[in-house]
PDB file of N, CA, C and O in Angstrom:
ATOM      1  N   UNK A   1      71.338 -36.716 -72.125  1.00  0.00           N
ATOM      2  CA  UNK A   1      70.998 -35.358 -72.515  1.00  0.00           C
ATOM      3  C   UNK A   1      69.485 -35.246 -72.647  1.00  0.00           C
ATOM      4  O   UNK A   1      68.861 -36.097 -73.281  1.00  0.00           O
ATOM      5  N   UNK A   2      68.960 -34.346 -72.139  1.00  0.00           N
ATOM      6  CA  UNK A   2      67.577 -34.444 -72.468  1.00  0.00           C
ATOM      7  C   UNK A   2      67.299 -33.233 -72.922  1.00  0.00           C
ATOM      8  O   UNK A   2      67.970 -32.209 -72.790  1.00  0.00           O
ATOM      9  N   UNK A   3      65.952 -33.436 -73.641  1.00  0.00           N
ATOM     10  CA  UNK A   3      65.543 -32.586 -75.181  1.00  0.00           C
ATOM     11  C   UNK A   3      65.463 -31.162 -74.690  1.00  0.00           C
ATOM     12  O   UNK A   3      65.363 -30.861 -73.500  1.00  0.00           O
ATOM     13  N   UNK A   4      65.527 -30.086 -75.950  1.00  0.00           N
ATOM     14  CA  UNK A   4      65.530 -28.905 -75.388  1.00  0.00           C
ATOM     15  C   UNK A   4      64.029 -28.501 -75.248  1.00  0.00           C
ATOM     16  O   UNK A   4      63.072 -28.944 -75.882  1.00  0.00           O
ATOM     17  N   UNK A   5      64.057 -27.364 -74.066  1.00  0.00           N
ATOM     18  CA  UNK A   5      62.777 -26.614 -73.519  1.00  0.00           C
ATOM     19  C   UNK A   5      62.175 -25.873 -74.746  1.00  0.00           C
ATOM     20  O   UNK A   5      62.241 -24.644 -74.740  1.00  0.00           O
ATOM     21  N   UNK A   6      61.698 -26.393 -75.608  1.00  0.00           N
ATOM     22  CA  UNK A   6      61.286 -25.451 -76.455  1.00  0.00           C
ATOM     23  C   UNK A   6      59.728 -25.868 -77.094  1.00  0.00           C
ATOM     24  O   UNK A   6      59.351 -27.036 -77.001  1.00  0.00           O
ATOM     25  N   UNK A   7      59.059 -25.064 -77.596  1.00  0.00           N
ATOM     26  CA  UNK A   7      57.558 -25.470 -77.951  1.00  0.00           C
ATOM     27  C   UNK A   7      57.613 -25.995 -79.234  1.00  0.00           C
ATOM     28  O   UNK A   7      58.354 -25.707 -80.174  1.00  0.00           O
ATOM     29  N   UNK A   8      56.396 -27.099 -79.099  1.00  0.00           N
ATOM     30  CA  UNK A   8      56.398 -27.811 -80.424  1.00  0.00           C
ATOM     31  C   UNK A   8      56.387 -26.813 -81.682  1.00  0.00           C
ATOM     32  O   UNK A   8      56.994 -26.886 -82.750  1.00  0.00           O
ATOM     33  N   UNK A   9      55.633 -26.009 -81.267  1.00  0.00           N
ATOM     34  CA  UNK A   9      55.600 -24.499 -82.928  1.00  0.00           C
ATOM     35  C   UNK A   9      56.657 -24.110 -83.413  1.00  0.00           C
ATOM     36  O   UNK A   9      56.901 -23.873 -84.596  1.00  0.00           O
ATOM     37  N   UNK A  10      57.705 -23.982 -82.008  1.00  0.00           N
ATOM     38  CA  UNK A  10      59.372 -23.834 -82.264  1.00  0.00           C
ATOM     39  C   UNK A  10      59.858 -24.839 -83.048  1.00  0.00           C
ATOM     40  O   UNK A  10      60.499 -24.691 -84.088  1.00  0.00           O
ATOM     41  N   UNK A  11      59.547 -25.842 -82.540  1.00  0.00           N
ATOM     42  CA  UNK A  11      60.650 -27.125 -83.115  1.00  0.00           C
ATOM     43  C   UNK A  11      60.239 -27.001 -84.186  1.00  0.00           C
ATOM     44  O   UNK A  11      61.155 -26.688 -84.947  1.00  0.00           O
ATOM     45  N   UNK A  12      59.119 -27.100 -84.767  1.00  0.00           N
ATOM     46  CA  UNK A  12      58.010 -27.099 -85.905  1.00  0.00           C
ATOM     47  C   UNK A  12      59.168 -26.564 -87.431  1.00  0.00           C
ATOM     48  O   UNK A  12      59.840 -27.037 -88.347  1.00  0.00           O
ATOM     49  N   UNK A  13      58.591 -24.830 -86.597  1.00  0.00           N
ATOM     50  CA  UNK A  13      59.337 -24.098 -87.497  1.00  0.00           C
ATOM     51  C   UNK A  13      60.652 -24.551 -87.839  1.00  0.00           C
ATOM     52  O   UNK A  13      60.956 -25.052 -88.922  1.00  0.00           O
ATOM     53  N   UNK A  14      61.534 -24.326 -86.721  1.00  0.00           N
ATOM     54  CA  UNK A  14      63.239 -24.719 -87.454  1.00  0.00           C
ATOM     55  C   UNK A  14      63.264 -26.329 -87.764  1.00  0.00           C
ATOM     56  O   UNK A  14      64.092 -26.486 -88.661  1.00  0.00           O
ATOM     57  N   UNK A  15      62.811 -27.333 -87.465  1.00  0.00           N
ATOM     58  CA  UNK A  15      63.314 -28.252 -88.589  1.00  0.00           C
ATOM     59  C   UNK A  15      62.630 -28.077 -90.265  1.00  0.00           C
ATOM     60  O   UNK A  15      62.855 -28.933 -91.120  1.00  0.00           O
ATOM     61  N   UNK A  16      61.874 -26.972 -90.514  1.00  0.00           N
ATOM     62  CA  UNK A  16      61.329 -26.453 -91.424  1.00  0.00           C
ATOM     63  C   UNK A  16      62.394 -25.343 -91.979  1.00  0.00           C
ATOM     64  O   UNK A  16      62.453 -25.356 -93.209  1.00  0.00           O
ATOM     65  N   UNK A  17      63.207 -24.431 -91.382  1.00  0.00           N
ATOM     66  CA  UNK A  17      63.820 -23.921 -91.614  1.00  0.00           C
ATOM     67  C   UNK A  17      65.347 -24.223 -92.084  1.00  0.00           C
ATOM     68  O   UNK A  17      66.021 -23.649 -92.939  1.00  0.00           O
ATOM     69  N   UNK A  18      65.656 -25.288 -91.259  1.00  0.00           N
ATOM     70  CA  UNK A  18      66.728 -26.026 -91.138  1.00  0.00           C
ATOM     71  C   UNK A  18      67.168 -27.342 -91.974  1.00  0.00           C
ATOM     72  O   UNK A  18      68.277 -27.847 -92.148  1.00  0.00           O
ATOM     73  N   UNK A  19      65.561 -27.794 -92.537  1.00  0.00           N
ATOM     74  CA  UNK A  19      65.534 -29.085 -93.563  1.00  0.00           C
ATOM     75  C   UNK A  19      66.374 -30.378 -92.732  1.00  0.00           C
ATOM     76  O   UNK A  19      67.228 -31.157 -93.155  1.00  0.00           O
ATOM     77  N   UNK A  20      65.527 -30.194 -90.912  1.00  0.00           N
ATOM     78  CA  UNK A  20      65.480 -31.306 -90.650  1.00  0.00           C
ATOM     79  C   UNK A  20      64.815 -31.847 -89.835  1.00  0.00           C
ATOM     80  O   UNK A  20      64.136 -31.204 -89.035  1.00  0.00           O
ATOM     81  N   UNK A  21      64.864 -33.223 -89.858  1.00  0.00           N
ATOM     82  CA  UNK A  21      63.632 -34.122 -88.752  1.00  0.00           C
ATOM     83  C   UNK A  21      63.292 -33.164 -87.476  1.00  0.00           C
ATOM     84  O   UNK A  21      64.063 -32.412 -86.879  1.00  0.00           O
ATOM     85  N   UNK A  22      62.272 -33.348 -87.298  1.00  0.00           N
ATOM     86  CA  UNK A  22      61.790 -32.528 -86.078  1.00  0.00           C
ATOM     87  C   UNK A  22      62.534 -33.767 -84.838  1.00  0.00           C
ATOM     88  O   UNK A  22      62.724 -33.376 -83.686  1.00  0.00           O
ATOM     89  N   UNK A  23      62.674 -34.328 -84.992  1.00  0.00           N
ATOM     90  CA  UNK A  23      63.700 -35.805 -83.613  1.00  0.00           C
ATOM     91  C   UNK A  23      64.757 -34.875 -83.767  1.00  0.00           C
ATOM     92  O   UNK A  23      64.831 -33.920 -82.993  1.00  0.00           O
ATOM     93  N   UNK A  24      65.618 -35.045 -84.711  1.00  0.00           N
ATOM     94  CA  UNK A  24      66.771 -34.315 -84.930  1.00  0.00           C
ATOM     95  C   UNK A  24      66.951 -32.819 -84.390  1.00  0.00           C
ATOM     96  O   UNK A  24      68.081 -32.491 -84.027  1.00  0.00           O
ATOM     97  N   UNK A  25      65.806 -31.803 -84.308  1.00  0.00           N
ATOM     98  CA  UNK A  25      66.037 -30.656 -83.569  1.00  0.00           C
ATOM     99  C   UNK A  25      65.597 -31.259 -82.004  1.00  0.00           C
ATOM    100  O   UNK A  25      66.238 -30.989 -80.988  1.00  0.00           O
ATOM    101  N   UNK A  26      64.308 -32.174 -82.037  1.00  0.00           N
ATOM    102  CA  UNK A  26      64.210 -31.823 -80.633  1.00  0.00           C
ATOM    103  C   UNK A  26      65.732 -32.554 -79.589  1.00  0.00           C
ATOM    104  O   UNK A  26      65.759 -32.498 -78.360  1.00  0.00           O
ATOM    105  N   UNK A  27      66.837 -33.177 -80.438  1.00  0.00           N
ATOM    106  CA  UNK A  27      67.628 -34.023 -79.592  1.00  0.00           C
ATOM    107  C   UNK A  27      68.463 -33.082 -79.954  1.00  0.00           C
ATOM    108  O   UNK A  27      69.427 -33.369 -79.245  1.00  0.00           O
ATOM    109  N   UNK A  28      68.788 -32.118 -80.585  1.00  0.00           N
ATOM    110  CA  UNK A  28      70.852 -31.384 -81.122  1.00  0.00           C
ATOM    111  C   UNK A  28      70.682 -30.588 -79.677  1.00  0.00           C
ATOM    112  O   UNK A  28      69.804 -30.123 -78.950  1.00  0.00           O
ATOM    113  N   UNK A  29      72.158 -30.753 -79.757  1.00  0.00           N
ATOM    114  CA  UNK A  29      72.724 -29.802 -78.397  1.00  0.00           C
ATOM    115  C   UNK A  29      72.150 -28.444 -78.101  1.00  0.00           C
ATOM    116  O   UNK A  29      71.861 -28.126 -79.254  1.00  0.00           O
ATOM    117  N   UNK A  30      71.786 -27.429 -77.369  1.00  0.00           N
ATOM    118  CA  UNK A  30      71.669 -26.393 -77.917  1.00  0.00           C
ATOM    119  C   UNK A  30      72.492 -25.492 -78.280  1.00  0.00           C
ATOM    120  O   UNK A  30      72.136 -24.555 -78.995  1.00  0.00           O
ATOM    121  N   UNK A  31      73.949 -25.667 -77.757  1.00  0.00           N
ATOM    122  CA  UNK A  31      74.624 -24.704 -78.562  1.00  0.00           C
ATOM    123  C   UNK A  31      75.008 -24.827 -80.228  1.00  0.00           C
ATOM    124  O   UNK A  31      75.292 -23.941 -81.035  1.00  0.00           O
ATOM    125  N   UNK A  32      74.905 -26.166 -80.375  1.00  0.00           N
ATOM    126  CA  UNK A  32      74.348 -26.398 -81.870  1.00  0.00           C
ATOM    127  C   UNK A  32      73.658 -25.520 -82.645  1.00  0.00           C
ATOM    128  O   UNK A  32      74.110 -24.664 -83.406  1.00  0.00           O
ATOM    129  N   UNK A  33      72.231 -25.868 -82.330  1.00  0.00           N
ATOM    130  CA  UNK A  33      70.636 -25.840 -82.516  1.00  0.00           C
ATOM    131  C   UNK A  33      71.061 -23.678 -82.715  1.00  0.00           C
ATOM    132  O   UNK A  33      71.117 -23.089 -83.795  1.00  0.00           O
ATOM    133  N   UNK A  34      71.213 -23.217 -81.713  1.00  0.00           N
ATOM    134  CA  UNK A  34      71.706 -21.664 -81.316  1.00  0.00           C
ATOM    135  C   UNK A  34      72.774 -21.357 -82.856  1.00  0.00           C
ATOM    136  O   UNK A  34      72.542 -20.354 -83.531  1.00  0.00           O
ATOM    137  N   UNK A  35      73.885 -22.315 -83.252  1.00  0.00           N
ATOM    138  CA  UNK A  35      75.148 -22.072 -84.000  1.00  0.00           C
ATOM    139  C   UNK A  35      74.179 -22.172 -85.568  1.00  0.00           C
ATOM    140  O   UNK A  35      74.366 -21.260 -86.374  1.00  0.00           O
ATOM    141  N   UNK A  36      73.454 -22.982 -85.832  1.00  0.00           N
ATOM    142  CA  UNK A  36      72.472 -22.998 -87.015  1.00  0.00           C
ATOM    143  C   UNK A  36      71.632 -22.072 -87.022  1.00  0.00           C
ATOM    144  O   UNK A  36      71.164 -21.777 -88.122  1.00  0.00           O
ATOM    145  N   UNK A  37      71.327 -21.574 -86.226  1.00  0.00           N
ATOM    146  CA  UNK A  37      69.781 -20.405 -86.423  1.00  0.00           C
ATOM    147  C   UNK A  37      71.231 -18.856 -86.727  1.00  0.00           C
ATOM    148  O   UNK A  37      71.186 -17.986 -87.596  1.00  0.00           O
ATOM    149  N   UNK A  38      72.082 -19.017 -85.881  1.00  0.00           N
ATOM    150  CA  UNK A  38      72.656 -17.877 -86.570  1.00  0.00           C
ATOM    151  C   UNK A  38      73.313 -18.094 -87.916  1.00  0.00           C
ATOM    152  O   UNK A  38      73.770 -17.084 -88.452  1.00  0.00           O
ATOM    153  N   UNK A  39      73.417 -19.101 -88.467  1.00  0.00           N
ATOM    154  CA  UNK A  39      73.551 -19.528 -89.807  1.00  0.00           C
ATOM    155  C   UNK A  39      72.749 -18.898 -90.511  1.00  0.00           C
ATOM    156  O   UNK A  39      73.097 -18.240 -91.491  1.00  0.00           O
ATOM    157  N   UNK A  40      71.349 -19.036 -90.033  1.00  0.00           N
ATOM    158  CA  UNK A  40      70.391 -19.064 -90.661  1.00  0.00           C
ATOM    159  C   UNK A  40      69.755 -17.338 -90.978  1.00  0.00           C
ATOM    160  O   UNK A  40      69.126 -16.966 -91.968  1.00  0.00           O
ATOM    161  N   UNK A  41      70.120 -16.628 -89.935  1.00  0.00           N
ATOM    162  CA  UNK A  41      69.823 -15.176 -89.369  1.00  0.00           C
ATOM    163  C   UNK A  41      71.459 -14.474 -90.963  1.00  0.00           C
ATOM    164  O   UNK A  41      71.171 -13.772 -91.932  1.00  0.00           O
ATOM    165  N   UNK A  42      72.004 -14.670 -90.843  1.00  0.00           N
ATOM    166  CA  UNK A  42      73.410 -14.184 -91.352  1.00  0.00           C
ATOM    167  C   UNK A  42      73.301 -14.541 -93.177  1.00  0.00           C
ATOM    168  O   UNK A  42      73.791 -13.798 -94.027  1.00  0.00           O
ATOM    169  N   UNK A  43      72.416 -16.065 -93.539  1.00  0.00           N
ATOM    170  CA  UNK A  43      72.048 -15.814 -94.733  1.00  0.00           C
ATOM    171  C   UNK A  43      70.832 -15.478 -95.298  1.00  0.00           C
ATOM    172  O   UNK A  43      70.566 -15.677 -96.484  1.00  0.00           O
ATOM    173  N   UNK A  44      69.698 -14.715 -94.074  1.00  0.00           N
ATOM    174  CA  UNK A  44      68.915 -14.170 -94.219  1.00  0.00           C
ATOM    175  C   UNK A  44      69.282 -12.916 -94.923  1.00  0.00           C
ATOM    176  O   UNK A  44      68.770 -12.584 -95.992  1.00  0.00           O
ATOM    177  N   UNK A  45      70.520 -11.973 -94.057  1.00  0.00           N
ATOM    178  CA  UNK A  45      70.713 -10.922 -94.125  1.00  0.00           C
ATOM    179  C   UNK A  45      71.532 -10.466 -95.359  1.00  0.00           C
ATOM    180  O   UNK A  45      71.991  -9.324 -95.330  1.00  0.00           O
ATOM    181  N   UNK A  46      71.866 -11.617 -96.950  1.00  0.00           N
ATOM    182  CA  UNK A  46      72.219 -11.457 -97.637  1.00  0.00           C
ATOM    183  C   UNK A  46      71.705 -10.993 -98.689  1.00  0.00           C
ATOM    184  O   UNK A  46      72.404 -10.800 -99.684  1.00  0.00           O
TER     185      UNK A  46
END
């Protein structure tokens, strides 16, 4: 599997958001990585 297309500022932010290793975002699946940020969007909106 190789890492997702995304910019270091990206990764940056969500393992900041996410409370995890920046390895750990740049390797999760992306439909993962996608299933957590709407986690994240949904307990924003509380």
């Amino acid at each position: 599997m190789r890492p997702l297309q995304i910019s270091p500022e990206t990764a940056l932010k969500l393992s900041e958001k996410l409370n995890l290793p920046l390895e750990q975002i740049m390797h999760m699946p992306q439909h993962i990585l996608i299933q957590k940020m709407i986690e994240l969007e949904k307990e924003k909106e509380k």
